[in-house]
C-alpha positions as CSV (number, residue, x, y, z in Angstrom):
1,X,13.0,24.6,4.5
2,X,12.6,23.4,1.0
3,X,10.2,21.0,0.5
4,X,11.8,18.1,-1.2
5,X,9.1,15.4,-3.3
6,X,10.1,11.7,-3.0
7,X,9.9,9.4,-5.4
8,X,6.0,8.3,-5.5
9,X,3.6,6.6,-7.4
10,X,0.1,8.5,-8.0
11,X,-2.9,6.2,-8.3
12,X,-6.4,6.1,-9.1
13,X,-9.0,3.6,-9.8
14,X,-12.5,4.0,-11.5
15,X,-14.7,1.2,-9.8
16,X,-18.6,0.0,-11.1
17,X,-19.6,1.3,-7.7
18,X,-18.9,2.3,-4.2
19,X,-18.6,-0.9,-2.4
20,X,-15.4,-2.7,-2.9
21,X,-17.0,-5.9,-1.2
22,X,-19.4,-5.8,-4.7
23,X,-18.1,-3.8,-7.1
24,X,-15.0,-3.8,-9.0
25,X,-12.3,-1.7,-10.1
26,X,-12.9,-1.2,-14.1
27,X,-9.9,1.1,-14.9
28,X,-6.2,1.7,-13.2
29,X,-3.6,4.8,-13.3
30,X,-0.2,4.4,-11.5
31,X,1.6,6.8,-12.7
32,X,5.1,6.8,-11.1
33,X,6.8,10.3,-10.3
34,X,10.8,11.1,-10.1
35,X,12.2,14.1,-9.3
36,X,8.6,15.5,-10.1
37,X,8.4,14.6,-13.5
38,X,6.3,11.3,-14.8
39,X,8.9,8.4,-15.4
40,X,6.7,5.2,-16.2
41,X,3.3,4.6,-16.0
42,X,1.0,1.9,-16.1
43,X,-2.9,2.2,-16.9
44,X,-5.3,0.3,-18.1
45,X,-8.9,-0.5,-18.4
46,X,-10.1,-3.8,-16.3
47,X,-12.8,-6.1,-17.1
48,X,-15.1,-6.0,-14.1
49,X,-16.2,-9.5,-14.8
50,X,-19.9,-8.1,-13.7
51,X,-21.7,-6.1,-15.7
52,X,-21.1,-2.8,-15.0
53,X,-23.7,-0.6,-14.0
54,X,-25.0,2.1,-16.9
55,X,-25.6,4.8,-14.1
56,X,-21.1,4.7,-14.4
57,X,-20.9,6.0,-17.8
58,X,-22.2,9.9,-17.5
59,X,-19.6,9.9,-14.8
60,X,-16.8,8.1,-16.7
61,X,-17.5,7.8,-20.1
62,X,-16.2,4.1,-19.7
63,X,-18.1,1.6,-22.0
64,X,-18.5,-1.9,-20.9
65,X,-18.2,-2.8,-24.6
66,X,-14.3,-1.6,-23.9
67,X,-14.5,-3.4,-20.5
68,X,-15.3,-7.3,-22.2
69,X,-12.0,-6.9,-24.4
70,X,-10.0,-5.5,-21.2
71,X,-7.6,-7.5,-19.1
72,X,-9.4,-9.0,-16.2
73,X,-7.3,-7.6,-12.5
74,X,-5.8,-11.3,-11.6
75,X,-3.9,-10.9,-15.8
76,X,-1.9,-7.4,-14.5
77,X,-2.2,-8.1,-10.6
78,X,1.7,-9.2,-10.8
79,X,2.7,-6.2,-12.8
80,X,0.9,-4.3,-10.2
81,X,2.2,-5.7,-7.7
82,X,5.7,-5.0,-8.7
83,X,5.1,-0.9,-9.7
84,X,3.8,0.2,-6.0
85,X,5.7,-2.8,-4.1
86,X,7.7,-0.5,-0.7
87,X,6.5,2.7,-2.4
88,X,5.0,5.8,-1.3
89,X,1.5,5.8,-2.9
90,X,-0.3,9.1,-3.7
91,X,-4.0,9.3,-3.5
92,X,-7.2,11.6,-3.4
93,X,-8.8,10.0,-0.6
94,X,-7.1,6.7,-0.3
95,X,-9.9,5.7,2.4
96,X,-11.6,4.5,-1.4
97,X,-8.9,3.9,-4.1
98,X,-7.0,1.5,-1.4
99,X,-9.9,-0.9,-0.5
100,X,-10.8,-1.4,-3.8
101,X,-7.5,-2.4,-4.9
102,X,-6.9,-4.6,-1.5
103,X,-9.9,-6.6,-2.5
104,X,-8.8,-7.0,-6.1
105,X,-5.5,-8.3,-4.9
106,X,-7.0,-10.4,-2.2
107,X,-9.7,-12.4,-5.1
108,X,-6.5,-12.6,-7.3
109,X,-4.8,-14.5,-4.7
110,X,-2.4,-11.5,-3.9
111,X,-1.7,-9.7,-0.5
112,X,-1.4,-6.0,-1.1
113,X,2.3,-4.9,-0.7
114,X,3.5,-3.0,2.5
115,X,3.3,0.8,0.7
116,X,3.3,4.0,2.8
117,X,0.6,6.5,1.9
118,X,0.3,10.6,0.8
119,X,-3.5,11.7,0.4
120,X,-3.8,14.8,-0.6
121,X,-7.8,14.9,0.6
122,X,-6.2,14.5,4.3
123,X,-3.9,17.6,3.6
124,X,-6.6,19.8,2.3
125,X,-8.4,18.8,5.4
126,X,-5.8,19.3,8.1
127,X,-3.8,22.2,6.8
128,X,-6.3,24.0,4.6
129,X,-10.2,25.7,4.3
130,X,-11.9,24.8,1.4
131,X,-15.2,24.9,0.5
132,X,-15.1,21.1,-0.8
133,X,-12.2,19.0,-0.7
134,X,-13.2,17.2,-3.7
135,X,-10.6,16.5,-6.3
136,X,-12.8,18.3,-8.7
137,X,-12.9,21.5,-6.6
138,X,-9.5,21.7,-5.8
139,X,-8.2,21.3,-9.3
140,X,-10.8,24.5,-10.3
141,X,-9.1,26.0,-7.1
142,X,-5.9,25.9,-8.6
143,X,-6.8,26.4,-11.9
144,X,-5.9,23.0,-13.5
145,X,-6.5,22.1,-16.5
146,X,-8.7,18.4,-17.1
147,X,-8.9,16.6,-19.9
148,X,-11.1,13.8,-19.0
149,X,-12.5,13.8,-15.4
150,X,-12.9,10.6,-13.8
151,X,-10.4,8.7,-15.5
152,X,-7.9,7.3,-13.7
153,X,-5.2,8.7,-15.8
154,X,-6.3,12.2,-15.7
155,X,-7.2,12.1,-12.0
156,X,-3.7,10.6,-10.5
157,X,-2.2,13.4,-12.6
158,X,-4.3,16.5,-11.4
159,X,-3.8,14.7,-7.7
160,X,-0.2,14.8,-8.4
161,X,-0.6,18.8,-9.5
162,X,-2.5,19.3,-6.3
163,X,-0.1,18.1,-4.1
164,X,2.8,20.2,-5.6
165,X,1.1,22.7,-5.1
166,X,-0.2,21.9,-1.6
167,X,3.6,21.8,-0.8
168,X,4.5,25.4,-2.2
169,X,1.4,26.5,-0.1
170,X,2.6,25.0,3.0
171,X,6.2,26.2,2.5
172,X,4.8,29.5,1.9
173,X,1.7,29.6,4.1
174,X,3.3,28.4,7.4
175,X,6.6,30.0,9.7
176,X,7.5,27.0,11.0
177,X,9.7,24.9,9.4
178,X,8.3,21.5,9.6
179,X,9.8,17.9,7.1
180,X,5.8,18.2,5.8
181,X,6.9,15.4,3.2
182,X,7.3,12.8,6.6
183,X,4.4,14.5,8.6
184,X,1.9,13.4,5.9
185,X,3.0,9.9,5.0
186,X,1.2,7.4,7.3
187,X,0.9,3.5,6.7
188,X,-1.5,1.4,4.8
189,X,-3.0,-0.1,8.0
190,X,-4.6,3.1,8.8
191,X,-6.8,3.2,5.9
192,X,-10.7,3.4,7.2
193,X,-9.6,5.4,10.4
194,X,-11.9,8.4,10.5
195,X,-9.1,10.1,10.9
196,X,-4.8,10.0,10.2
197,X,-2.6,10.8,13.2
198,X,0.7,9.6,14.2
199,X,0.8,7.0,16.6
200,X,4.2,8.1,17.8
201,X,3.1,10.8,18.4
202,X,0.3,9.0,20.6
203,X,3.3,6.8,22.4
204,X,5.4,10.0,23.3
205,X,2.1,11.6,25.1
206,X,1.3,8.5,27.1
207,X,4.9,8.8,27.9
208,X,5.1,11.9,29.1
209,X,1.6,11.6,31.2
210,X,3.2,9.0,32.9
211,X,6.3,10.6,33.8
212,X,4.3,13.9,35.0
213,X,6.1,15.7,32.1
214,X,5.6,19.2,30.5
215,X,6.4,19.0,27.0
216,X,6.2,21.0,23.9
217,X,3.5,19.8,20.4
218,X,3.8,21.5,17.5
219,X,0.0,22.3,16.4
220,X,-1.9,23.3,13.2
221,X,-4.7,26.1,14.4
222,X,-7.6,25.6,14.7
223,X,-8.6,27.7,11.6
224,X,-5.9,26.5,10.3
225,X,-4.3,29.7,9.4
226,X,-1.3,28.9,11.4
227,X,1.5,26.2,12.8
228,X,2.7,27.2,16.4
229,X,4.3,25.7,19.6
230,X,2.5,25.1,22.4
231,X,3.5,24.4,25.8
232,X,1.5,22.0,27.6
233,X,1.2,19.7,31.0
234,X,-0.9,16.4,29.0
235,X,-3.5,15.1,31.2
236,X,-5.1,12.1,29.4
237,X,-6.0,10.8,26.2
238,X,-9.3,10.1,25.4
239,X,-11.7,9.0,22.2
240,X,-14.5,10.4,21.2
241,X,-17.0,9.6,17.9
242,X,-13.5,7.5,16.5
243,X,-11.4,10.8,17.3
244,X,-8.5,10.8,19.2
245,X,-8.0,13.9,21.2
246,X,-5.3,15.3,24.3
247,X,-6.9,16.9,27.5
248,X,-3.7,19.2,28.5
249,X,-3.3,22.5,30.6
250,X,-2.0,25.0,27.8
251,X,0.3,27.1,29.2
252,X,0.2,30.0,26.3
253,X,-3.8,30.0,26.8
254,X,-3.4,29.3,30.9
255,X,-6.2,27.0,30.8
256,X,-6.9,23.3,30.4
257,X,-7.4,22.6,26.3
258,X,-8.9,20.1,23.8
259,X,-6.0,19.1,21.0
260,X,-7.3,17.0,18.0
261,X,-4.5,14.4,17.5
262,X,-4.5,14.9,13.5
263,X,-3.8,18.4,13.9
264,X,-0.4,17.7,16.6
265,X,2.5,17.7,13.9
266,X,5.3,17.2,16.3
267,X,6.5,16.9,20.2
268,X,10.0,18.5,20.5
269,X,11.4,16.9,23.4
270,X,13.8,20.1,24.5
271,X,11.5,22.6,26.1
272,X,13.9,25.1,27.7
273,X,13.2,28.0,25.3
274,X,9.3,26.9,25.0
């Protein structure tokens, strides 16, 4: 199955610290993609209105003397707004980029736009073993070339190069045939969730526990080396630590099993030939 690349918008924020209740954003990339190539983008440094911390700039390289002339959020927030507005937004662990760029919306008087989300930190999690999912790992992973770490230009573009090549891994790495673009979008009210699963996915189970169903889910392996089928007789859901997991009797394994939701790609309703 070729792995087709929709129409997105890669983002990244630089912030004066880690708390987006305190701390602001102080630089913006959106950079959006067509047909995998860059089309428009929009970035910009943003005046903090606080004075930004000088433990920032060894990271950076951001000077608050550039941050006094720069635009302050609530002058581009409407410009913003109408670049990402009921697009698909690709991050490097949106659990941080998002919040801080919900709060700037919220002080400018904004709401943050229904978007759908791609994070390619949750991929390398779920469907990969590295030795640090950090965006600066994975681009010396794949060999890609930096120009300026932590800036936001430079980051949404090496998350961008990540996530291509994330897809030709999967497409080459995995037998089964999955739509991997639609099995790693999830929604903006998810953000903050230890982890990303599809609650559909979560409906169909209760579903079939109900009805006293067997059913088939379609699982990433444990290590991850692997996507396979697994026929199963779910028993209950259950929470544990913030993750959601399925108690089921495996059929493959003949025994009762422990399925992390975020790993459960599919449920394929016809189970004849399972």
């Amino acid at each position: 199955m070729e792995i087709k690349i929709p129409e997105m918008i890669a983002v990244d924020v630089e912030t004066t610290g880690l708390n987006p209740e305190i701390d602001r954003i102080c630089e913006i990339a959106l950079l959006r993609i067509k047909e995998e190539n860059i089309v428009e983008k929009f970035i910009s440094l943003i005046n903090p209105e606080i004075e930004n911390p000088p433990e920032i700039f060894p990271i950076s390289g951001i000077r608050y003397n550039d941050l006094k002339t720069a635009p302050f959020f609530r002058d581009v927030v409407e410009k913003i707004d109408n670049f990402i507005k009921e697009k698909i937004l690709l991050c490097h662990n949106a659990n941080f980029d998002i919040p801080f760029i919900k709060k700037e919306f919220e002080r400018a008087g904004y709401q943050l736009p229904k978007v759908k989300i791609i994070d390619t930190y949750l991929i390398a999690k779920k469907f990969f073993n590295f030795e640090s999912n950090s965006l600066h790992n994975l681009s010396e992973y794949f060999n890609i070339k930096r120009i300026s770490e932590h800036r936001a230009e430079d980051d949404a573009k090496a998350t961008f190069e990540i996530f291509k090549l994330f897809c030709e891994e999967i497409k080459r790495k995995y037998n089964y045939e999955i739509d991997f673009i639609q099995k790693v979008i999830f929604d903006i009210s998810q953000i903050n969730n230890r982890i990303i699963y599809d609650e559909t996915i979560v409906e169909k189970i209760l579903k079939v526990i109900k009805e006293k169903k067997e059913t088939v889910i379609v699982y990433v392996s444990d290590n991850k080396k692997e996507i396979t089928k697994r026929k199963i007789l779910p028993i209950e859901v259950f929470d544990e630590s913030g993750v959601k997991y399925l108690k089921a009797f495996c059929y493959y394994r003949n025994e009762e099993r422990i399925f992390r939701f975020d790993r459960i790609i599919e449920i394929l309703e016809n189970i004849k030939n399972n």
